[in-house]
N, C-alpha and C positions, 0 to 999 in steps of 0.2 A: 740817225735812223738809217738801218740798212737797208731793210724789205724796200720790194720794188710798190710801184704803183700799178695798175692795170694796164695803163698803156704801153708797160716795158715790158711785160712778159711776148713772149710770142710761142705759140704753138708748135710744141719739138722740141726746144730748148731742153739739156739736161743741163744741171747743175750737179757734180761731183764736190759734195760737202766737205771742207777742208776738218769739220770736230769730228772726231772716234771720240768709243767711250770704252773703258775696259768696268765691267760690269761684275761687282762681288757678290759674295754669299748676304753681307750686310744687307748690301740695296735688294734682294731678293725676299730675304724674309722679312724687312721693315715694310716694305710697298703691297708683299699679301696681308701682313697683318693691320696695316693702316687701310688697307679696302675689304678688310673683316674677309678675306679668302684663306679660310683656315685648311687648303688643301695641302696635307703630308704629301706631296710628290714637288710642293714646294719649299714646303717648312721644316720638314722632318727627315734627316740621312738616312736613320736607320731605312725609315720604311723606304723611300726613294731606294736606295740601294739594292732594296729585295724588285726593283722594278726594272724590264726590260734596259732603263735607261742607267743604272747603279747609279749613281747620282740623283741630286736634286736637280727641275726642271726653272729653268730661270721662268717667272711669272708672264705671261704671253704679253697681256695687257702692258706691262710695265716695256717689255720692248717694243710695243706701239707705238709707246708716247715716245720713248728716247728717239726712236726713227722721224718719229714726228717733230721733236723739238731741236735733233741735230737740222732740220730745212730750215727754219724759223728765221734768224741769222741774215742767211742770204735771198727768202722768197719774202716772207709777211712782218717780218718786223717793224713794228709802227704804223703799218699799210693797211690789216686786214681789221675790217669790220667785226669777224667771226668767222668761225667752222657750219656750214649747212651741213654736214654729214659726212662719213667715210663708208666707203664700199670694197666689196672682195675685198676684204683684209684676208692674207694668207699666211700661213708659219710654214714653211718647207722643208727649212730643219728645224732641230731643235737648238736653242742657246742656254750655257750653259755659264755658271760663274766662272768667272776669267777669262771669260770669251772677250776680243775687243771688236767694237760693232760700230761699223762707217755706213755712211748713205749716200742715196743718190736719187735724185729729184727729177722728172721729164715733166713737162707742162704738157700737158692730153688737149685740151682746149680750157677756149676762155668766150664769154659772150656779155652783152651789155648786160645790166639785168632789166628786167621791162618793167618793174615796180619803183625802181629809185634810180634820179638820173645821173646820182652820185658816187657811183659803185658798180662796178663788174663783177661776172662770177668767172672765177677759176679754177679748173680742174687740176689736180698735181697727181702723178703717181710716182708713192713714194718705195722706195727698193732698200733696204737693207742688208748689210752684208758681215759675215763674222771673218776676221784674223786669215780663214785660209779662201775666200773670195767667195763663199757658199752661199747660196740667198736664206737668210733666214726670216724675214717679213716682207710683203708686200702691201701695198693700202693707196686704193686711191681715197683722195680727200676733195671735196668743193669747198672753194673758200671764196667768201666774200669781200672784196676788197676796193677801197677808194679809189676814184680817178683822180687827176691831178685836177686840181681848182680850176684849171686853166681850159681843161676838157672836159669839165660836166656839164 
């Protein structure tokens, strides 16, 4: 198990995630069509093409999770209870197939939680970046996560 527990994080920490992903045409149209998002500015060349962007737009959501799941690894693996919610999620630019997209993690804070004396909440804001260092997602997330046995 990599994920930390709540008593290793500390507030400021960045974490510069060592996985990138280079992201295809494939993973785009299989992820809107598996979450029933039948938007032609995803799916469809032709039409994409006649749009400001000539191209297909890589599916927002699907680079959410990737930005999300490249932290996972080094923050919450094995550690976290769950997700309470994510907030200001941003797109700045747009990402495109063959884009490769790396991340980077700051911990915003963390507090005990007042209902369970087992577990801490932690805030992360997550930053992702494509191939020429552009931000292309932002998202903070609160996540719930264990204390060590030894400090509940």
């Amino acid at each position: 198990m990599s994920g930390k527990y709540y008593e290793e994080f500390e507030e400021g920490h960045v974490f510069n995630h060592a996985v990138s992903r280079t992201v295809t045409e494939y993973d785009n149209i299989s992820f809107s069509l598996m979450t029933l998002n039948p938007q032609p500015l995803h799916i469809d060349a032709d039409f994409a093409g006649r749009t400001e962007w000539g191209k297909p737009l890589f599916n927002s959501l699907y680079t959410l999770g990737i930005l999300i799941g490249m932290s996972v690894q080094d923050t919450t693996l094995g550690t976290t209870v769950g997700n309470l919610g994510m907030s200001d999620v941003r797109f700045p630019k747009p990402v495109f197939h063959g884009d490769t997209l790396r991340a980077q993690t700051q911990v915003v804070s963390k507090r005990l939680s007042k209902s369970r004396g087992d577990v801490g909440l932690v805030e992360f804001e997550h930053t992702g970046f494509n191939q020429r260092g552009e931000i292309v997602a932002v998202c903070r997330r609160m996540a719930m996560i264990y204390r060590r046995k030894d400090a509940a």
